[in-house]
matplotlib code that plots the C-alpha trace (Angstrom):
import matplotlib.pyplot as plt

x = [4.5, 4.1, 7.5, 6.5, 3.5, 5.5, 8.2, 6.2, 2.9, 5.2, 7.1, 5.2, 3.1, 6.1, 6.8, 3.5, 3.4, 6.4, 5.1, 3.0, 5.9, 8.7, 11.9, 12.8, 9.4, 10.1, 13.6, 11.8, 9.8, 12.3, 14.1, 11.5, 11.4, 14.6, 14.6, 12.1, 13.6, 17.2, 15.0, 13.2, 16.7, 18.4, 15.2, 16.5, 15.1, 18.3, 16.8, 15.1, 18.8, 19.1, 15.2, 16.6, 18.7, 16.0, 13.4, 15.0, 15.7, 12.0, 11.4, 13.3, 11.5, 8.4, 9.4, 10.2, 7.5, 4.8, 6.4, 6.4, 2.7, 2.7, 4.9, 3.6, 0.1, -0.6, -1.9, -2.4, -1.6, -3.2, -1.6, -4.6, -4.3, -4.1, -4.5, -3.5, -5.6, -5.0, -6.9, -6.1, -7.4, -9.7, -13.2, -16.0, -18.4, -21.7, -24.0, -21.4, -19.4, -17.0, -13.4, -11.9, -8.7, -6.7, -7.0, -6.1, -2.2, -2.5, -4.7, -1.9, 1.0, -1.5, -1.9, 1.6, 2.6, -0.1, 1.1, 5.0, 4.4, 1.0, 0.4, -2.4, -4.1, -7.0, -8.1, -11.4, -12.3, -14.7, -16.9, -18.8, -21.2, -21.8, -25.5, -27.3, -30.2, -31.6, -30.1, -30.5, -29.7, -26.0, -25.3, -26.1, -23.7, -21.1, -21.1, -20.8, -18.1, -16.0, -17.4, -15.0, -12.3, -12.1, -12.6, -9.7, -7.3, -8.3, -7.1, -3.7, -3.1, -4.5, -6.7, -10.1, -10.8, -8.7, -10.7, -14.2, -16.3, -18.5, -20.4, -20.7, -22.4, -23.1, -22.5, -22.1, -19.1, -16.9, -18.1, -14.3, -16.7, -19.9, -23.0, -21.1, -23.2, -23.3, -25.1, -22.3, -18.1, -19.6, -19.2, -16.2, -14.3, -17.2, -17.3, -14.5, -12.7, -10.7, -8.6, -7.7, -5.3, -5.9, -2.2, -3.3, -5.7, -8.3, -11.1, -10.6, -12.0, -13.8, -17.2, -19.4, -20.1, -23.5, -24.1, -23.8, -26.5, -29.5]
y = [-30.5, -29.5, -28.1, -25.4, -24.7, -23.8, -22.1, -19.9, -19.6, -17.8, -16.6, -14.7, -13.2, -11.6, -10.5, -9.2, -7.6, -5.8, -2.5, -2.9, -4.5, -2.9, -4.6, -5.9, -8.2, -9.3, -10.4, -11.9, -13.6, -15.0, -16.2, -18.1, -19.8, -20.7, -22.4, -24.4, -25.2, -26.2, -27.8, -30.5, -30.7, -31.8, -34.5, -36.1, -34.4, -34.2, -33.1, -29.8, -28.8, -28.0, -26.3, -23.4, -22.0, -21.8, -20.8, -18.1, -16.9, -17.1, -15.1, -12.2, -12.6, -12.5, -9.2, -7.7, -7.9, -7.2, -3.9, -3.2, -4.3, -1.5, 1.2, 1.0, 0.2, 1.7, -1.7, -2.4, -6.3, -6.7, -10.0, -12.0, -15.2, -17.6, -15.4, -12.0, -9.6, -7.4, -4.0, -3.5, -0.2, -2.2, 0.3, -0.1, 2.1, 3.2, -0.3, -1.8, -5.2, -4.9, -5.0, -1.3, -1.2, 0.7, -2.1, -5.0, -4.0, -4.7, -7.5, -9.3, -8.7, -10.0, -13.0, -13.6, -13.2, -15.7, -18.0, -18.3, -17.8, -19.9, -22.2, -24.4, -21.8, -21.0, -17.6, -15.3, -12.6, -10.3, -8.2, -4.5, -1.6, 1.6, 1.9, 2.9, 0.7, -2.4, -4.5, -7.7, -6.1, -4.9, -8.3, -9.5, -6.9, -7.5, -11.4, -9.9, -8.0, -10.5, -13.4, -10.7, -10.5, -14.1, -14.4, -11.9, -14.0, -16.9, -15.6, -14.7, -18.3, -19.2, -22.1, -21.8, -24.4, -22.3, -19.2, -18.5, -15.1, -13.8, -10.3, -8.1, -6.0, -2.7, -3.9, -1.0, -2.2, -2.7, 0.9, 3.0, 5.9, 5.7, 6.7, 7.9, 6.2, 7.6, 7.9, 9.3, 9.3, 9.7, 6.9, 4.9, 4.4, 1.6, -0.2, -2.6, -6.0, -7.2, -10.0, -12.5, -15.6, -18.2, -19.3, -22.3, -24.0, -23.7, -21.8, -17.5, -15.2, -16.3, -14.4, -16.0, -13.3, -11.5, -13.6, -17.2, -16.6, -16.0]
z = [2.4, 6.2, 6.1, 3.0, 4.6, 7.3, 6.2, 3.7, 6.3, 8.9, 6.7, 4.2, 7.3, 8.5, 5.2, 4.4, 7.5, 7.1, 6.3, 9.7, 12.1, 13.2, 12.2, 15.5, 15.7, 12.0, 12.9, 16.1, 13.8, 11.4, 13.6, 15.5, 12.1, 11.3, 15.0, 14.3, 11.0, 12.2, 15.3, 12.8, 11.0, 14.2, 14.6, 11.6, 8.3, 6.7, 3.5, 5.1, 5.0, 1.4, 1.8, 4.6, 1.9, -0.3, 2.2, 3.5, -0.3, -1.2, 2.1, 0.8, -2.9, -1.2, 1.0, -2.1, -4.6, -1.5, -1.1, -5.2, -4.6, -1.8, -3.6, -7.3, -6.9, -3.1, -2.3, 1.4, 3.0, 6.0, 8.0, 9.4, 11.6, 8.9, 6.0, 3.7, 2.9, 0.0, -0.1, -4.3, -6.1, -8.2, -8.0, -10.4, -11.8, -10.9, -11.3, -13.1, -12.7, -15.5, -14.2, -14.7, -17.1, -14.3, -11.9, -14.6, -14.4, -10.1, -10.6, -13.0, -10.3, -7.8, -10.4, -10.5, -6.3, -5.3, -8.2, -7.5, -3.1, -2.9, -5.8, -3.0, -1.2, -1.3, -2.4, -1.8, -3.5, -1.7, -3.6, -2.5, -3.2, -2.1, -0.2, -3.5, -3.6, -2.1, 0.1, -1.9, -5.3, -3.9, -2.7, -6.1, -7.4, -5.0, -6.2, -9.9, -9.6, -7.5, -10.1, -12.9, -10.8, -10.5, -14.4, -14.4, -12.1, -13.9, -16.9, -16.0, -15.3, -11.5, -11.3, -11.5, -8.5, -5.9, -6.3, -4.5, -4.1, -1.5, -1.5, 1.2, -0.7, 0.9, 4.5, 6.8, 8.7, 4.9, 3.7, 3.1, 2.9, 5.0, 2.7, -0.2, -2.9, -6.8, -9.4, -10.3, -9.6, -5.8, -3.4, -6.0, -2.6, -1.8, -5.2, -4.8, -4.4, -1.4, -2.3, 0.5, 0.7, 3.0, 3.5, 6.4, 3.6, 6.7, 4.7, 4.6, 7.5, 10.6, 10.0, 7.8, 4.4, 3.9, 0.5, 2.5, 5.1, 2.1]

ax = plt.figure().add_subplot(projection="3d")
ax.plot(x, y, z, "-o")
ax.set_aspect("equal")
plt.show()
């Protein structure tokens, strides 16, 4: 499997990162890749011939459905070392932690990406707050609203075992808007999900979250 983790690691970070990289370092990229690929096939793994074909195929899927991510949702893919992270619009309301019907349409084509381009890795889904209230109650709510996201997810078909949560809760350095808190429609920029995928299968993000250090 080193080979696809290869191929669709370097791969699908230049591809996610497309919107981010001009095309001359994603070509840069690429072809880097395919080096290495024809490099391995020259070492004597005959059948990783038939797989460049197919690679480079799944390359441009990949390209394509993170830009209709991008262009029909306004989701934004962030290329980490080892890892994607997708900013969805997936924002709750006020004290709540009941996934929103206008982010269950963004959440299925998220199901459906990480199905087909990362059926092993391991995803995190991250929840937060806006500052309303205690410290220790928002991390409680962050965990609930990523804990129904993850129900979500598991429902359109991903595997329960391949999905964790964290909460951040209303940590000051995640806040979109700083202090914007409801009741109210105030603050909805704050009450969110991030959704990452760890693409190495090395464990997602180098910080340790908020919720993990109580």
């Amino acid at each position: 499997m080193r080979w696809k983790r290869m191929a669709l690691g370097v791969a699908i970070l230049s591809a996610a990162s497309c919107a981010h990289v001009n095309r001359k370092d994603l070509d840069a990229q690429l072809g880097t890749l395919r080096s290495d690929l024809v490099q391995r096939m020259d070492e004597g793994d005959a059948a990783l011939g038939r797989r460049v074909d197919l690679s480079e195929a799944a390359i441009a899927a990949l390209r394509s459905d993170l830009g209709a991510l991008e262009r029909d949702f306004g989701v934004k893919v962030e290329a980490l070392e080892d890892a994607l992270r997708f900013d969805v619009p997936v924002h709750f309301g006020f004290d709540e932690a009941v996934v929103p019907a206008p982010g269950r349409e963004v959440l299925a084509r998220f199901s459906g990406v990480a199905g087909t381009y990362y059926p092993d890795a391991r995803i995190t889904v991250e929840g937060f707050t806006d500052p309303a209230g205690s410290v220790d109650y928002n991390l409680r709510l962050g965990k609930r609203r990523a804990e129904a996201v993850k129900g979500y997810l598991v429902g359109q078909g991903l595997s329960a075992e391949r999905i964790g949560v964290v909460s951040y809760g209303e940590s000051r350095d995640r806040l979109v808007a700083e202090g914007a808190h409801g009741p109210g429609t105030t603050g909805w920029e704050n009450r969110r999900v991030v959704l990452v995928i760890d693409h190495a299968g090395a464990g997602v993000g180098a910080a340790r979250p908020i919720a993990d250090e109580r």
